[in-house]
C-alpha positions in Angstrom: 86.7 125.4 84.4 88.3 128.8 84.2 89.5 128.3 81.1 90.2 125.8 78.2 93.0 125.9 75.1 94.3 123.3 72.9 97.8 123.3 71.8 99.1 122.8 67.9 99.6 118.9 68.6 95.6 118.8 70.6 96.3 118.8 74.1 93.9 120.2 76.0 95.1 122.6 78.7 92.8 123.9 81.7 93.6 126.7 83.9 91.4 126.9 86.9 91.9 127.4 90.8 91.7 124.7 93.6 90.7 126.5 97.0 93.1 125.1 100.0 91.2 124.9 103.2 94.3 124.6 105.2 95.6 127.9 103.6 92.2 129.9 103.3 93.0 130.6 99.5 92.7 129.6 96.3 95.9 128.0 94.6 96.2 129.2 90.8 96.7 125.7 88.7 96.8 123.7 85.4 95.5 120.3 84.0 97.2 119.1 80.3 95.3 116.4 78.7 97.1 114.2 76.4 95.1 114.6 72.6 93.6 111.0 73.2 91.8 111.8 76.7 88.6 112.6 75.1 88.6 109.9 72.7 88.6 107.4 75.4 86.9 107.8 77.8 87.4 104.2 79.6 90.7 104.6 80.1 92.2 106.1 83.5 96.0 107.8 82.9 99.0 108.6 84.5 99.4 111.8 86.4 103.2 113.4 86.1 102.8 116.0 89.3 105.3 119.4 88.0 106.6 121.5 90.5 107.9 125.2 89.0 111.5 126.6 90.6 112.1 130.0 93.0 109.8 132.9 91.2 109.0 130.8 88.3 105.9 130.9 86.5 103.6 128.7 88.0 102.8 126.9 84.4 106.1 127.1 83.4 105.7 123.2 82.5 102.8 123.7 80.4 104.6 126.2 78.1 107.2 123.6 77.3 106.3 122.6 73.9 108.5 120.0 73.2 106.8 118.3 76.4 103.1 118.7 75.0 104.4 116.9 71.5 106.0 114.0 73.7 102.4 113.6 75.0 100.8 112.6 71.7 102.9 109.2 71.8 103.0 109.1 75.6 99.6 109.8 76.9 99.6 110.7 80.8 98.3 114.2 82.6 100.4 116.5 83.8 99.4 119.3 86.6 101.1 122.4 87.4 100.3 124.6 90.9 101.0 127.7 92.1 103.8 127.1 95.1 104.3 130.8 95.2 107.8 132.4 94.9 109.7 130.8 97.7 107.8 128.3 99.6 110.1 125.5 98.9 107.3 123.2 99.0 106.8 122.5 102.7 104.3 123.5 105.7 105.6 127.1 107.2 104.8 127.7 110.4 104.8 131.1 109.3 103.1 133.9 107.7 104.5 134.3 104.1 104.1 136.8 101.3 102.3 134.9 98.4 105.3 137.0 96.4 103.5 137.1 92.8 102.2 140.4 93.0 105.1 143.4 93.1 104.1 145.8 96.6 101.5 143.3 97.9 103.0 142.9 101.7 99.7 140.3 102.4 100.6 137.7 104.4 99.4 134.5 104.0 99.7 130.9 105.0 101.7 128.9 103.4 101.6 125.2 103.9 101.7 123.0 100.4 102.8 120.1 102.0 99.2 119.7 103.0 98.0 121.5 100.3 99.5 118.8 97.6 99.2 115.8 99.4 95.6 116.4 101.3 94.0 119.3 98.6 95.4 119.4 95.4 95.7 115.7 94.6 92.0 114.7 95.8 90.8 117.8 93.7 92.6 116.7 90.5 91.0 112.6 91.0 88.0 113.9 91.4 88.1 115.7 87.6 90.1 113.7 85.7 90.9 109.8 85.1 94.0 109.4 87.2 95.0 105.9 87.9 96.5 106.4 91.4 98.9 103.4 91.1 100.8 105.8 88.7 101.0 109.0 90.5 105.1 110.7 89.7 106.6 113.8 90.7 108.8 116.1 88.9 109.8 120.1 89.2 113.3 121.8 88.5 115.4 123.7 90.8 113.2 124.3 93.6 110.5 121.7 92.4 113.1 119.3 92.4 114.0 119.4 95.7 109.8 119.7 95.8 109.3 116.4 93.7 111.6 114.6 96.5 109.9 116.4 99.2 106.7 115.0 98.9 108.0 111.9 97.5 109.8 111.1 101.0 106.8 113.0 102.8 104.6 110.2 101.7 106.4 106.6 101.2 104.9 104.7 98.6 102.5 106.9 96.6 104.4 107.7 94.1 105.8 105.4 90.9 108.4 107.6 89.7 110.3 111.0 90.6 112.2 113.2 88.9 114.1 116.5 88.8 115.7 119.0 86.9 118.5 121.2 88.1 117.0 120.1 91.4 118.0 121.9 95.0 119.7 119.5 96.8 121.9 120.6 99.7 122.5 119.1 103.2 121.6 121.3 106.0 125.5 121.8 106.7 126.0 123.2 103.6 123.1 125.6 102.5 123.9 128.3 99.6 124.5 132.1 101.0 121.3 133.2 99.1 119.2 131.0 99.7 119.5 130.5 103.5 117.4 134.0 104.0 114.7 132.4 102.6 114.7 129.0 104.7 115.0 131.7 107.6 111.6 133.0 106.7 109.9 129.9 106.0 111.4 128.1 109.4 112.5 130.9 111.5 116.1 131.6 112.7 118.3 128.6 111.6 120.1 128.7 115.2 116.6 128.3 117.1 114.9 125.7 114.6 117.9 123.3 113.6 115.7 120.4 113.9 113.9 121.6 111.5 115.8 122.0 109.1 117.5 118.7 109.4 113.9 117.3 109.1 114.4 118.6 105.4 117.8 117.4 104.8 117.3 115.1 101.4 120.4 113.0 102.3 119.1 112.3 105.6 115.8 111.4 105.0 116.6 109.2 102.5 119.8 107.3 104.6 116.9 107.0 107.4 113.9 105.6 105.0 116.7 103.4 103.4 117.5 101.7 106.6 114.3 101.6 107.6 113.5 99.1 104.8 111.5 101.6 102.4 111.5 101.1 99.1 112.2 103.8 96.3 110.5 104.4 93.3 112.8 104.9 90.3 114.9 108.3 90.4 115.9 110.4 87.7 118.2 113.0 88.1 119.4 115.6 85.2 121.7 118.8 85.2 123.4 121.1 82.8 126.9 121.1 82.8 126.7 124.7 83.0 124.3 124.8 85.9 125.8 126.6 89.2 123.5 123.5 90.7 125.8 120.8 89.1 127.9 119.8 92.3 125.0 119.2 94.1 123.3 117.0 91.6 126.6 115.1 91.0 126.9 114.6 95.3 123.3 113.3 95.1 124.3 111.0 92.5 127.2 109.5 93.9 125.2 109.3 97.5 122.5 107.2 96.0 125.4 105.4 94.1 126.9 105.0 98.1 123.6 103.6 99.2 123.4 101.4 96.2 119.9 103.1 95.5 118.8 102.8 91.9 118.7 105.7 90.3 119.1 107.3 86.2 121.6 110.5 86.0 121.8 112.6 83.0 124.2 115.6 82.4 123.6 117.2 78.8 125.1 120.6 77.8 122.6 123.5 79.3 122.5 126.5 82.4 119.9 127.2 84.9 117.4 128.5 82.8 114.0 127.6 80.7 116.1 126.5 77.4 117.8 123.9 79.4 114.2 122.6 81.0 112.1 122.9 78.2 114.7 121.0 75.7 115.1 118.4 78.3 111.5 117.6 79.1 110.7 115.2 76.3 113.5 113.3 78.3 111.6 114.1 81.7 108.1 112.1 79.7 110.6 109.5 78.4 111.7 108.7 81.5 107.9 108.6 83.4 106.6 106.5 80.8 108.7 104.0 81.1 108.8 103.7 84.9 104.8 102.9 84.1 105.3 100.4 81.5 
């Protein structure tokens, strides 16, 4: 364990590394530990998977106070990684810069994909007591789209996801800024179209819908403020479309850490009751 601290209401929070064969690095991360975990050491938890936004801090979850207090009634662990700056959560067939570290031009590979659903998740069972029939995903802005990246990656692993602010565009309609960065994870859009579709949200969840799969319960949540509101709203009226059950919250806020840290007790809310 790198290192240990424990926060005014007793969770325990450890920063430590996981090393990601796939990627040949180590992949900076966090554990919290509700104040009970020690006190009971029969019982196996929830795990609520976080997933930090474009150039966030990686533990940007673990700061969130008002989230660590909801953890004293609502006992579950929570994990935080290191996604770097713009990896969107997927498996690049390209170099990337890691894009922490101001002049460091390293390249690196970048594939959390299989890092988070081959690496990361094994490591964390084989610390702590995760009960793997409640394993949840949630991130904001770019860890939104993350949450449901993984979540449709792998069908049926997870009880519950969840997103803040979340990135969700169809492939037709990708923001100016942030189609240069999909370009250097995929390559030029006009050469690797398929791939990109392969990422569509909408898509992959019309397809896994008719295919019969079944969804774990879906919260969305947005400020009204947030240049990200019309795409939460047209992600809420498409599951509406495909009669998809689903919880969607808009509360005063912007794109920016008041909004996410005042909302997360709502984020824990939400989690615990899709275990109960």
């Amino acid at each position: 364990m790198a290192s240990t601290e424990i926060s005014p209401k007793g969770c325990s929070i450890h920063r430590f590394t996981v090393h990601s064969p796939a990627m040949g690095r180590d992949i900076q991360s966090v554990v919290i530990l509700p104040p009970e975990y020690d006190s009971q050491p029969e019982k196996r938890y929830p795990i609520l998977y976080t997933f930090h936004g474009h150039a966030a801090p990686h533990d940007t979850f673990a700061a969130m106070d008002p989230l660590r207090r909801a953890l004293v009634d609502k006992p579950m662990i929570v994990t935080c990684l290191d996604a770097d700056a713009a990896s969107f959560y997927i498996d690049s067939p390209l170099p990337q810069k890691a894009g922490r570290v101001a002049g460091d031009t390293t390249l690196v590979k970048s594939l959390f994909t299989t890092f988070f659903l081959h690496e990361f998740i094994p490591a964390i069972d084989a610390t702590y007591r995760v009960n793997p029939a409640q394993r949840m995903l949630t991130g904001f802005s770019m860890g939104g789209f993350g949450a449901f990246h993984y979540m449709l990656a792998a069908p049926g692993q997870f009880a519950a996801v969840s997103s803040l602010s979340g990135w969700f565009e169809s492939a037709n309609s990708i923001l100016p800024h942030v189609m240069p960065m999909l370009e250097g994870l995929l390559g030029p859009i006009s050469e690797c179209r398929d791939k990109l579709d392969e990422l569509d949200p909408f898509v992959r969840i019309e397809k896994q819908r008719a295919a019969g799969i079944k969804f774990p319960p879906f919260l969305l949540t947005c400020g009204t403020e947030d240049f990200l509101l019309q795409q939460n709203r047209n992600m809420h009226d498409f599951l509406d479309k495909l009669s998809i059950a689903h919880e969607y919250l808009e509360t005063p806020g912007a794109h920016d850490w008041p909004y996410w840290r005042d909302i997360s007790p709502a984020i824990i809310d939400f989690h615990w009751r899709a275990c109960r």
